[in-house]
C-alpha positions as CSV (number, residue, x, y, z in Angstrom):
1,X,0.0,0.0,0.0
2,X,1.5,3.3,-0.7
3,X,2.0,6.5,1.7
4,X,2.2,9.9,0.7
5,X,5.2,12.1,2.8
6,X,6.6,15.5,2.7
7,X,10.1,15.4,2.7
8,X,12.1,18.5,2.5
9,X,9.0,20.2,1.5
10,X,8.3,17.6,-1.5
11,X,5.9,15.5,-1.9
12,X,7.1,11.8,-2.0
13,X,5.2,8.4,-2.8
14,X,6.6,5.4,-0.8
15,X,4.6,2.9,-3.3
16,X,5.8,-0.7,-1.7
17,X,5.3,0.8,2.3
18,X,3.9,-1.6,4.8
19,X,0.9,-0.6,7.1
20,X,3.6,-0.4,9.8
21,X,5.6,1.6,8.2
22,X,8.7,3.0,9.7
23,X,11.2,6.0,9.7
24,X,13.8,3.2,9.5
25,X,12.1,1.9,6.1
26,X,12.0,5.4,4.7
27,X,15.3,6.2,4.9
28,X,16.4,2.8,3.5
29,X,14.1,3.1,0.4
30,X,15.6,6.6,0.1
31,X,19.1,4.7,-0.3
32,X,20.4,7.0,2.5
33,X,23.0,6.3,5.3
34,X,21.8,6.1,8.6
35,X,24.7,7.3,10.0
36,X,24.9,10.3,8.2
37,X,21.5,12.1,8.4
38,X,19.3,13.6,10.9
39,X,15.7,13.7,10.8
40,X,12.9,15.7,11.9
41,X,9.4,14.1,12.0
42,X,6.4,16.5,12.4
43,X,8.9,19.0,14.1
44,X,10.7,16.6,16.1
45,X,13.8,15.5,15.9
46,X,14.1,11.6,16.0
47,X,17.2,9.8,17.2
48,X,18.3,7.1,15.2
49,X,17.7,4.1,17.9
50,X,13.7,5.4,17.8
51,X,13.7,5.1,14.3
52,X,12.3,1.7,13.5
53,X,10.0,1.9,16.3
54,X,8.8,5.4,14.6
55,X,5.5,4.6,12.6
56,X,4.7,7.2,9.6
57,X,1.4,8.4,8.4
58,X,0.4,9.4,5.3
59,X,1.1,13.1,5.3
60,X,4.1,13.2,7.7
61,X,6.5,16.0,7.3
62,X,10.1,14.3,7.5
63,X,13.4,17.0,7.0
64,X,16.2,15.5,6.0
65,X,20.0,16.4,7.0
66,X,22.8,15.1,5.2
67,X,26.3,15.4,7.0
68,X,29.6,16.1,4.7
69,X,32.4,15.8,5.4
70,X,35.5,18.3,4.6
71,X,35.6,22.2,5.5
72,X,37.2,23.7,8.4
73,X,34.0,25.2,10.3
74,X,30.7,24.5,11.2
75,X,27.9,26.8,12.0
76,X,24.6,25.9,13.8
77,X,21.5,27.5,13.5
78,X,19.3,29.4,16.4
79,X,16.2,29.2,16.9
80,X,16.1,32.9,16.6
81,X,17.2,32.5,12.8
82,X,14.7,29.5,12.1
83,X,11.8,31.0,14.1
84,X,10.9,27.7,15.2
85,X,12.6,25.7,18.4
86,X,12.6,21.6,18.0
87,X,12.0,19.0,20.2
88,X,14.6,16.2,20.6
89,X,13.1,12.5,21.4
């Protein structure tokens, strides 16, 4: 059965998702690598040991951070530049 997501503000079809299914399925069928993203789901940020037990809905607002490596610096971003303050589970 298919499941409809926003990820990074586009729409994505998930066409071969289980009625379970999880955070941990999405990013595999998105051919990412767990160790090198962080996600939001519906505002909060998941850690990666809650992801398989994280169910998604169809709808669900996932953002989707990549880690690269290289550079010299970092920067993080304040919640007084996003406007918005998230939740860590």
């Amino acid at each position: 059965m298919p499941i409809q997501l926003v990820i990074n503000g586009q729409n994505r079809s998930f066409e071969n998702a289980s009625e379970d299914f999880s955070l941990a399925q999405a990013i595999e069928q998105m051919n990412l690598q767990g160790d090198r993203v962080a996600v939001e789901w519906n505002g909060v940020i998941v850690q990666r040991d809650h992801w398989l037990e994280t169910a998604l809905s169809p709808g669900d607002r996932l953002e989707v951070v990549h880690f690269v490596g290289g550079g010299s610096c970092g920067r993080l971003v304040s919640k007084q530049e996003t406007g918005r303050e998230l939740t860590v589970r």
